[in-house]
C-alpha positions as CSV (number, residue, x, y, z in Angstrom):
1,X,80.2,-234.9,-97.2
2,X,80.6,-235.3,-101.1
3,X,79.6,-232.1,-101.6
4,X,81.9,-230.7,-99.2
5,X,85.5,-232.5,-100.2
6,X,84.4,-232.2,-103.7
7,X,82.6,-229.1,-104.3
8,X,80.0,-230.7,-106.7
9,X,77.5,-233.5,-105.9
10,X,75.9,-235.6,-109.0
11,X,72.7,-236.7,-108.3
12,X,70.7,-239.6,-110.7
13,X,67.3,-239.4,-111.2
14,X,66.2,-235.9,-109.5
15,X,63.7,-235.3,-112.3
16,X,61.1,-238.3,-114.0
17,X,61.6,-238.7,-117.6
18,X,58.3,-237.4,-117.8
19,X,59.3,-234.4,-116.0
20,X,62.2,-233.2,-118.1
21,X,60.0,-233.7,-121.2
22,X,57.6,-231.4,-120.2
23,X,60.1,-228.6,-119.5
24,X,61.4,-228.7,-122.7
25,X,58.2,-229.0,-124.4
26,X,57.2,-225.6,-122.5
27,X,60.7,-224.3,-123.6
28,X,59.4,-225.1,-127.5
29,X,56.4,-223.0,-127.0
30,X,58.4,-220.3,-125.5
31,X,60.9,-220.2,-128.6
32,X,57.7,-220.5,-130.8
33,X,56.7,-217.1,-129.5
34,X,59.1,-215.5,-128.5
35,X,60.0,-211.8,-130.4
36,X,63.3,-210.9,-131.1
37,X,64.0,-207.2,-131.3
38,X,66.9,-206.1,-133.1
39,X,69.1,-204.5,-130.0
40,X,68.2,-207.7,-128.6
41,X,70.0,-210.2,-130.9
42,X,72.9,-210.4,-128.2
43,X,75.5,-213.2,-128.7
44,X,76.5,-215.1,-125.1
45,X,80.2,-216.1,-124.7
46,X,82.1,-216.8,-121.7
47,X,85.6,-215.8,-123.4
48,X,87.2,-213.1,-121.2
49,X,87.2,-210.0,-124.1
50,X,83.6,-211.2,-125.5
51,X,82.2,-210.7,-122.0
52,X,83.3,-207.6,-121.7
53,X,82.4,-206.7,-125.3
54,X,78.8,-207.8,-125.4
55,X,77.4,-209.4,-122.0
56,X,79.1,-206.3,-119.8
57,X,77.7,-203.4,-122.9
58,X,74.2,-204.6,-123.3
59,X,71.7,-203.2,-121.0
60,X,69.5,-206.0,-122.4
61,X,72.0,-208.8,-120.0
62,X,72.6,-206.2,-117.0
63,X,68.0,-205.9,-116.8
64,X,67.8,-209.4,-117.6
65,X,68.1,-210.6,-113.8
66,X,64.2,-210.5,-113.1
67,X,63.0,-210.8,-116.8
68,X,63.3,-213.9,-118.8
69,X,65.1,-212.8,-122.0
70,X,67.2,-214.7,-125.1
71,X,70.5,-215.3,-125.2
72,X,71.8,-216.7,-128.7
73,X,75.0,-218.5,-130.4
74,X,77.4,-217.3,-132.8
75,X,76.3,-216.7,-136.0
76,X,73.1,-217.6,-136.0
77,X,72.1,-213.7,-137.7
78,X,73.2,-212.8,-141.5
79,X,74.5,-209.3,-141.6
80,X,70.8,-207.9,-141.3
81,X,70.3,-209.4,-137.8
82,X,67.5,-212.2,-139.5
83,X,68.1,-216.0,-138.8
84,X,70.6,-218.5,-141.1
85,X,69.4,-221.5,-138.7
86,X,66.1,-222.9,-137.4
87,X,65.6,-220.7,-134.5
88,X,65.0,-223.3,-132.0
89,X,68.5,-224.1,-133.0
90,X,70.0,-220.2,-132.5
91,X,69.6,-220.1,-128.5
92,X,72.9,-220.6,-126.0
93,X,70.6,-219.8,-123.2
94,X,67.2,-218.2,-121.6
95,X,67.6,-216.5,-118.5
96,X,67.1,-215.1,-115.4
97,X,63.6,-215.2,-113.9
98,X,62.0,-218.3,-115.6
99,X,61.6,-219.1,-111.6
100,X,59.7,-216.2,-111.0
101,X,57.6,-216.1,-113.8
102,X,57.4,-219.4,-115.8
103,X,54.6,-221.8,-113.8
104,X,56.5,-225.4,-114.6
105,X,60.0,-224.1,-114.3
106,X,58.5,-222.1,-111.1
107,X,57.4,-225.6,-109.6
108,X,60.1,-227.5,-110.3
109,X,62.5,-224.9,-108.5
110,X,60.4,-224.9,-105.0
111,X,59.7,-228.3,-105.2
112,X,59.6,-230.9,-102.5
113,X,62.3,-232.6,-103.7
114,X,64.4,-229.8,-104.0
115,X,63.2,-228.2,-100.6
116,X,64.3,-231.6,-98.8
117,X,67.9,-232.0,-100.6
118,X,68.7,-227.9,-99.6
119,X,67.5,-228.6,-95.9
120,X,69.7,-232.2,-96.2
121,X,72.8,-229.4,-97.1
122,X,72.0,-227.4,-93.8
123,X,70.7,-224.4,-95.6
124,X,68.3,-221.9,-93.4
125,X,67.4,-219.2,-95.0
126,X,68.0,-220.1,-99.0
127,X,66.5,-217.7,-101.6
128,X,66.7,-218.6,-105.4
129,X,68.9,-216.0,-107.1
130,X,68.8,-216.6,-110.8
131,X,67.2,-219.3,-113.4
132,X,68.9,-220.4,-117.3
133,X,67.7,-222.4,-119.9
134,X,70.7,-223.9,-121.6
135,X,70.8,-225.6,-125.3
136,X,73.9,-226.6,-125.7
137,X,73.0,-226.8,-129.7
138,X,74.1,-229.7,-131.4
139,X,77.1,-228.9,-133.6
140,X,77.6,-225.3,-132.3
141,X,76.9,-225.4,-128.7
142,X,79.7,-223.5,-127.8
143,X,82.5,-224.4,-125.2
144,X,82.7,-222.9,-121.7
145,X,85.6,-222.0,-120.6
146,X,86.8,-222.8,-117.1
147,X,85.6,-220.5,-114.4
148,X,83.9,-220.5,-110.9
149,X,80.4,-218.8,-110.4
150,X,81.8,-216.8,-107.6
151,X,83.3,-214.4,-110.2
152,X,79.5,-214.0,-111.3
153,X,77.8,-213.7,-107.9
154,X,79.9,-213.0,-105.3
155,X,79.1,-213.1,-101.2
156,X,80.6,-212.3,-98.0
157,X,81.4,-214.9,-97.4
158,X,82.6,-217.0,-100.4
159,X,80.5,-220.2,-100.9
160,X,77.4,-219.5,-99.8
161,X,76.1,-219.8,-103.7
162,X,75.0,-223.2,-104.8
163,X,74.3,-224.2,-108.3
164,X,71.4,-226.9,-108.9
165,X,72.0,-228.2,-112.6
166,X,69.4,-229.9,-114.0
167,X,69.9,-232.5,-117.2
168,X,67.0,-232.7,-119.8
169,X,68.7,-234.5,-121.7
170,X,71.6,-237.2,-121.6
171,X,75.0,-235.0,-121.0
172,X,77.7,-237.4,-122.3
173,X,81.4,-236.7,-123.0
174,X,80.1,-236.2,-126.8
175,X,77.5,-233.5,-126.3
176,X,79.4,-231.3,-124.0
177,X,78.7,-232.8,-120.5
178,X,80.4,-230.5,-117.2
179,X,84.2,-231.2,-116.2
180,X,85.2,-230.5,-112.6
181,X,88.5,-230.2,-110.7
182,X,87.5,-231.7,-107.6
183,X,88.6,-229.8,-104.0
184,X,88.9,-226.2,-106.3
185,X,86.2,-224.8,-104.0
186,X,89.0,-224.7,-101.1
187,X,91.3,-222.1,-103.1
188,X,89.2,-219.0,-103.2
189,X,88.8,-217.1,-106.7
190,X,91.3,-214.7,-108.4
191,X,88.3,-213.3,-110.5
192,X,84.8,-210.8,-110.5
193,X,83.2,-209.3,-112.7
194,X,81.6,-206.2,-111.2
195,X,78.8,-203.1,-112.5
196,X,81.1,-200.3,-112.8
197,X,79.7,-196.4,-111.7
198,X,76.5,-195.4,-112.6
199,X,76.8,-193.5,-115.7
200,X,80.5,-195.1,-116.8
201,X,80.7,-197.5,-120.2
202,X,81.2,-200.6,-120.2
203,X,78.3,-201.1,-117.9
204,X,80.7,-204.1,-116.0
205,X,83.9,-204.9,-116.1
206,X,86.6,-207.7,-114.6
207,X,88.9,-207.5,-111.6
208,X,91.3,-210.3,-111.9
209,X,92.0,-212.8,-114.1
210,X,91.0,-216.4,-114.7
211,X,93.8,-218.8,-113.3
212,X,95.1,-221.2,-115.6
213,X,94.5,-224.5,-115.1
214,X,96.2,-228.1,-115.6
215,X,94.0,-229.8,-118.3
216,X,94.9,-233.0,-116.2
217,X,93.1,-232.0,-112.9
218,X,89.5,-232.2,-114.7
219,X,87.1,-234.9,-114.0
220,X,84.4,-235.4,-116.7
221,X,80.7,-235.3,-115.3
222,X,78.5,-237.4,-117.5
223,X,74.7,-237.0,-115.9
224,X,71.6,-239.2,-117.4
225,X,68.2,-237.3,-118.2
226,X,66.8,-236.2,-115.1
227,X,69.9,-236.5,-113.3
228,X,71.5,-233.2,-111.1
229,X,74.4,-231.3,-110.7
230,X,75.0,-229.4,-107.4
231,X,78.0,-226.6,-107.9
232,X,80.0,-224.8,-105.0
233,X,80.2,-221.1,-106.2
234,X,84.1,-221.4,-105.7
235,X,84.6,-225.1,-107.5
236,X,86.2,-224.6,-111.2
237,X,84.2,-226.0,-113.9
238,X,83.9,-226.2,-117.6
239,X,82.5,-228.1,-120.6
240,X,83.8,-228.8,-124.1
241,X,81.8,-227.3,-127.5
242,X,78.8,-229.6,-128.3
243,X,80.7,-231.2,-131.8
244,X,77.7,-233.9,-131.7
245,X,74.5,-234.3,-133.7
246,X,72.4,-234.1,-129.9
247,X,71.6,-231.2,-128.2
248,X,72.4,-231.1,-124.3
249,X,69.2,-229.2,-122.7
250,X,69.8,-228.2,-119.3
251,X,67.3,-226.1,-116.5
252,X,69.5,-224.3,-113.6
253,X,69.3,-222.2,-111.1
254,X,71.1,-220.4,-108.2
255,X,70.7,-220.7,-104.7
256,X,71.9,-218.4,-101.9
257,X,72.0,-219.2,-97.9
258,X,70.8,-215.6,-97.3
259,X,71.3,-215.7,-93.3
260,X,74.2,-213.7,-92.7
261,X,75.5,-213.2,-96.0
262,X,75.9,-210.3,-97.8
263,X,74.8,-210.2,-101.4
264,X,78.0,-207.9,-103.0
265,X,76.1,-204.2,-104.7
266,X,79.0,-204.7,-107.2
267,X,77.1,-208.2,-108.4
268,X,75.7,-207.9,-112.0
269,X,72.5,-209.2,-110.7
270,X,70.7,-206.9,-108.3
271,X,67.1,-208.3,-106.9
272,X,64.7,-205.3,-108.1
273,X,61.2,-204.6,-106.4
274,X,59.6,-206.6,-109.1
275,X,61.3,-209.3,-108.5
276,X,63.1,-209.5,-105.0
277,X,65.0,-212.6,-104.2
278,X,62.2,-215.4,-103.7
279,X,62.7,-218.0,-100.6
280,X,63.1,-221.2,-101.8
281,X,61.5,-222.7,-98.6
282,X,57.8,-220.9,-99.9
């Protein structure tokens, strides 16, 4: 019911201590290794232009959707495209198959306890549409602006996208925790960002425009390590830059009910024949 009126549902304690840990300690191991190519040095922003600009142009985003590829902040490359910070410090984000292909992320996302809480939400057919990695760096963990993931992954119908947000680490009111305008779910969205013809640059591009919202409506969403997150497609959210010394890690991933729905072609994210949407359920 919680989840319903409110269109987000916190959750204390979904992961052990022990179990966060170990996700980010296989994160480390990924960063240690991972190979940067220089088209791939592609800066993440949710700003409306910046989207457009880099996330919409780079066929290294548009592919990413059953690959798990690297995301990074602002200004993390000198002029030659080699790192000015530690580069465990230069991510925003890893994403979008770390479900599909990463064996702890991969048993975290179909397990029991997350099985049980989607059947608990009436969910039938659920297939897992998308996984992130999110840093949240200390100091220049950049802020995200309000929006709704609808605009991102859009369904007929609306709301049959849930979000499962996972804290690995405290997220507190310093370090950039999630603020939510409660009931937002109920008023549709005004915004999608869509692939545009084969053959046509940008590669996406936006229909609409972000409403603007009263600052007063938001509702801060501090979570404990281990605790989750679940986000209506339609519900407006946000969170502030990270301006603190402690780094908000955070696993996520998407979840559609896939029995009558229709996944929009327009979406960014297609399911390929590598990787075809996975049931959660298996």
């Amino acid at each position: 019911e919680a989840y319903r009126d409110e269109g987000y549902l916190v959750l204390d304690g979904l992961l052990s201590p022990e179990e966060c840990d170990a996700l980010r300690d296989r994160m480390s191991e990924i960063i240690e290794r991972m190979d940067v190519p220089e088209h791939c040095r592609t800066q993440f922003s949710t700003d409306h232009d910046e989207q457009l600009k880099t996330q919409g142009n780079a066929d290294y985003f548009i592919t990413s959707g059953d690959k798990i590829r690297f995301f990074f902040e602002k200004g993390v490359f000198d002029d030659k495209g080699e790192f000015i910070v530690p580069r465990e410090q230069s991510l925003n984000k890893i994403g979008h198959a770390l479900h599909a292909y990463e064996p702890l992320f991969k048993a975290v996302t179909h397990s029991p306890k997350i099985q049980n809480l989607v059947k608990n939400l009436g969910l039938i057919n659920p297939v897992i549409l998308q996984s992130m990695y999110i840093f949240k760096q200390p100091g220049i963990g950049g802020e995200v602006s309000p929006h709704q993931d609808a605009t991102f992954l859009h369904t007929q119908p609306l709301g049959r996208v849930m979000g499962v947000w996972i804290a690995l680490e405290d997220a507190a009111l310093e370090n950039g925790c999630l603020w939510f305008i409660p009931g937002s779910h109920n008023d549709g969205i005004t915004r999608r960002m869509v692939r545009t013809p084969k053959g046509t640059f940008p590669l996406t591009d936006f229909i609409g425009r972000e409403k603007n919202y009263d600052d007063k409506l938001f509702v801060p969403t501090p979570v404990k390590k281990g605790g989750a997150v679940l986000i209506h497609s339609e519900v407006v959210h946000r969170s502030a830059a990270n301006t603190s010394d402690a780094s908000r890690h955070v696993y996520t991933f998407h979840v559609m009910e896939s029995q009558n729905t229709v996944w929009s072609p327009e979406n960014w994210l297609q399911p390929t024949e590598e990787l075809p949407f996975p049931s959660l359920y298996t």
